[in-house]
Steps between C-alpha positions, in 0.01 A plus 500: 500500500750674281700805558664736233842645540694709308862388417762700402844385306835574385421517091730221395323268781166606316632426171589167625187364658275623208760287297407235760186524482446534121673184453295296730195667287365703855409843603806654655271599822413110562864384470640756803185394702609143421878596674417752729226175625778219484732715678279601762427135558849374502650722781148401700616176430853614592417652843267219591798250450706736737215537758529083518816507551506671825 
């Protein structure tokens, strides 16, 4: 199951992912779902280390 969001940003950090994106040949869309993901999975990964450690 997906879910949609709507994102807003500063325009130069705009500019700067559809650079990103263009030059990894993507749609701009897929390449913040691919962070937003990976970030959301490395402070799970983050507080899960933390939780061990007490």
């Amino acid at each position: 199951m997906v879910k949609r969001i709507t994102v807003t940003l500063p325009d130069k950090t705009a500019k700067e992912l559809e650079n990103w994106a263009s030059d990894e040949g993507r749609p701009t869309a897929n390449l913040a779902s691919y962070l937003i993901q990976k970030a959301v999975d490395e402070r799970n990964k983050h507080e899960s280390n933390q939780q061990q450690e007490k």
